[in-house]
N, C-alpha and C positions, 0 to 999 in steps of 0.2 A: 504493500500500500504506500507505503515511503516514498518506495524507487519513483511508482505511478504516479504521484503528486509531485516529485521533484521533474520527470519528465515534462508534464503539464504546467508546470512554473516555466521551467524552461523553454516551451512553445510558444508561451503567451509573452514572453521578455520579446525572445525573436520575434515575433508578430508586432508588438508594440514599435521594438526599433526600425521595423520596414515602412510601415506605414505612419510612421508620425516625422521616421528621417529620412532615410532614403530614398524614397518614392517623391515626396516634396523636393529632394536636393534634387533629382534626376529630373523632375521634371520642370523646376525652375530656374537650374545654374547648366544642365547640359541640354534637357530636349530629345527626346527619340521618337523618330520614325521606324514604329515595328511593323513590318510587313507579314501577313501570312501567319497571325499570332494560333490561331485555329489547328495549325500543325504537333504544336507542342503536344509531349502528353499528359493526361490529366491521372495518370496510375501509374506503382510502380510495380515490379522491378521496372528501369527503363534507361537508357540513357542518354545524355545533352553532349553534344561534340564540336565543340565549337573552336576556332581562332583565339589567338592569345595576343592580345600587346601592353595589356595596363591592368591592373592592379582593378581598375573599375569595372574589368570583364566581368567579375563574378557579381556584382553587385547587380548590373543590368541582370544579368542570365535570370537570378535568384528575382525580380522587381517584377516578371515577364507572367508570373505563375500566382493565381490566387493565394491571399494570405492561407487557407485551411491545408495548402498544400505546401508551406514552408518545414512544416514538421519531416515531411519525406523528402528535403531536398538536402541533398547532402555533396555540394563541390570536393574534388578531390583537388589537395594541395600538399606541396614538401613537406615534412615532418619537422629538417632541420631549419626552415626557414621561418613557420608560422608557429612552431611550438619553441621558438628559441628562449622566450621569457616568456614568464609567468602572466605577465598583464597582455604581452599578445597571444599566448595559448591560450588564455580566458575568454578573448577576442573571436579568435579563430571558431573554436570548437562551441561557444555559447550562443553568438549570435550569428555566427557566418555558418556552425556548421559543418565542419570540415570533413573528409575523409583525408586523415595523415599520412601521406605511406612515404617512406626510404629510396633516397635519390640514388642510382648507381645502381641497376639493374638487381636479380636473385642470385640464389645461387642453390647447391644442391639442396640446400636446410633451410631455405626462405625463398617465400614465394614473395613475391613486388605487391603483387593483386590480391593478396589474401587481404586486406583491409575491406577491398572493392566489394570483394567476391562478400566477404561478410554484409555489408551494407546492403547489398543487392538480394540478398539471403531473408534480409527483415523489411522490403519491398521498397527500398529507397528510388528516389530517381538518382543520378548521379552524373553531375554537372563535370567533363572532363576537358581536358585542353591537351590534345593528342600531337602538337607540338612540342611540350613536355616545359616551356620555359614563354616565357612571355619575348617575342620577336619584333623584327623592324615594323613601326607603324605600316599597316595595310599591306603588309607581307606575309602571303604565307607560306612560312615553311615546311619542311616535309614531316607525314604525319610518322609516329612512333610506331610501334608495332600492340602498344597495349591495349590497344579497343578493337585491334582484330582479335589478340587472343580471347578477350572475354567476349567478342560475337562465336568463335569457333566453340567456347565451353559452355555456352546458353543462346542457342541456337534458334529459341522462340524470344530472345533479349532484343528489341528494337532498340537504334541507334538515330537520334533527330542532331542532324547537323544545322549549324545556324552559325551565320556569318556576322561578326560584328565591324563595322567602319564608322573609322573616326574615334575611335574612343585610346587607339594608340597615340594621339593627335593634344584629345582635352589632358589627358596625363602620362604621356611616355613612360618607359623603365629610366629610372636612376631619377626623376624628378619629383622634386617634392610638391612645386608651384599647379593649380589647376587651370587649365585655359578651359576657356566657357566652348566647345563646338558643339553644330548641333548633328547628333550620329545615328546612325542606323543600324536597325537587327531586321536581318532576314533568315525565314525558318525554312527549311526544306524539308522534305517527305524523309518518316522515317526508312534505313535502311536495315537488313538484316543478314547472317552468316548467309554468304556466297559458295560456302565450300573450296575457297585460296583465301588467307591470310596476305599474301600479297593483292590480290584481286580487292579484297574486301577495306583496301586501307586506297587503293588507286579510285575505285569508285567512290569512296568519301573524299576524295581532294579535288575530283572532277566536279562531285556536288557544291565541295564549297567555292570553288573558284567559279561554277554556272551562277549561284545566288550571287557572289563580288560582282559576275557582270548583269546581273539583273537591277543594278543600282543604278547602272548607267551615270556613274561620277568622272570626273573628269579624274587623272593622277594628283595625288599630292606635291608641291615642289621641294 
């Protein structure tokens, strides 16, 4: 009964911080254009595969999904990097959420994805950035190989890519300063195991770079 009530403290904190900060800061100091919101899914297990370039990627991702379903969203991030002190691991894991896992691939006695794999286990969605690191504004890099393996290990696990632009722009990496632009998310059709690990990681990059040009933006200079 404890545990039950402290989870439920802990939903309604997160809920309180999305909708009284977040959602206000995003839609007053940055602005989004979300295309195709109808995509997303509203159950989980399930998972979010999106582009990486700023620290604000998770904030939109997580802003995109009704408050009732913030209890099931769970972004995967570093371990060493969002749990390094106590006041951002309290950060991290109370109101962002986190699934933590270990930079630098498995090895025979560790699995990379066993955090995933648990999370998804207790029907999370789980918000992933298959680039592995936050990259050049509106560039995307090549995707990892870990959202193939967990479509090859859960086979009915649907995968929703969604493209973000502009938000590498209002906050780069290495900056602390916010510039106000106004950015876009576009969702695309969830994807599932193809039966190649390789196949299954080229069709999600063909997807996200079809939604980058479905913006029809001009390049950044």
């Amino acid at each position: 009964m404890a545990a039950l009530s402290s989870r439920r403290g802990r939903g309604l904190l997160r809920q309180a911080f999305f909708l009284l900060l977040v959602r206000p800061f995003l839609a007053l100091v940055i602005g989004l254009n979300v295309r195709h919101p109808e995509r997303l899914p509203r159950s989980g297990p399930a998972l979010v595969v999106a582009n990486h370039n700023s620290h604000l990627d998770v904030l939109v991702l997580l802003s995109l999904f009704p408050l009732r379903l913030l209890p099931r969203l769970q972004p995967v991030a570093a371990a060493d990097y969002f749990l390094r002190n106590r006041w951002l691991a309290w950060f991290s894991t109370r109101l962002i959420g986190i699934v933590p896992i270990e930079r630098g691939g498995g090895t025979a006695h560790r699995d990379p994805l066993a955090p995933v794999e648990a999370a998804l286990a207790e029907g999370a969605i789980v918000i992933l950035f298959p680039e592995g690191t936050r990259g050049e504004p509106e560039v995307l890099g090549p995707l990892r190989s870990g959202v193939a393996h967990l479509l090859q290990r859960h086979p009915q696990l649907a995968a929703t890519p969604v493209f973000l632009h502009g938000l590498g722009k209002a906050l780069p990496r290495g900056e602390a300063l916010l510039v106000p632009f106004f950015c876009d998310v576009v969702v695309g059709d969830a994807h599932r195991w193809c039966g190649d690990r390789r196949r299954c990681l080229a069709e999600l990059e063909r997807e996200l770079t079809a939604l980058a040009a479905e913006l029809d933006r001009p390049e950044w200079n």
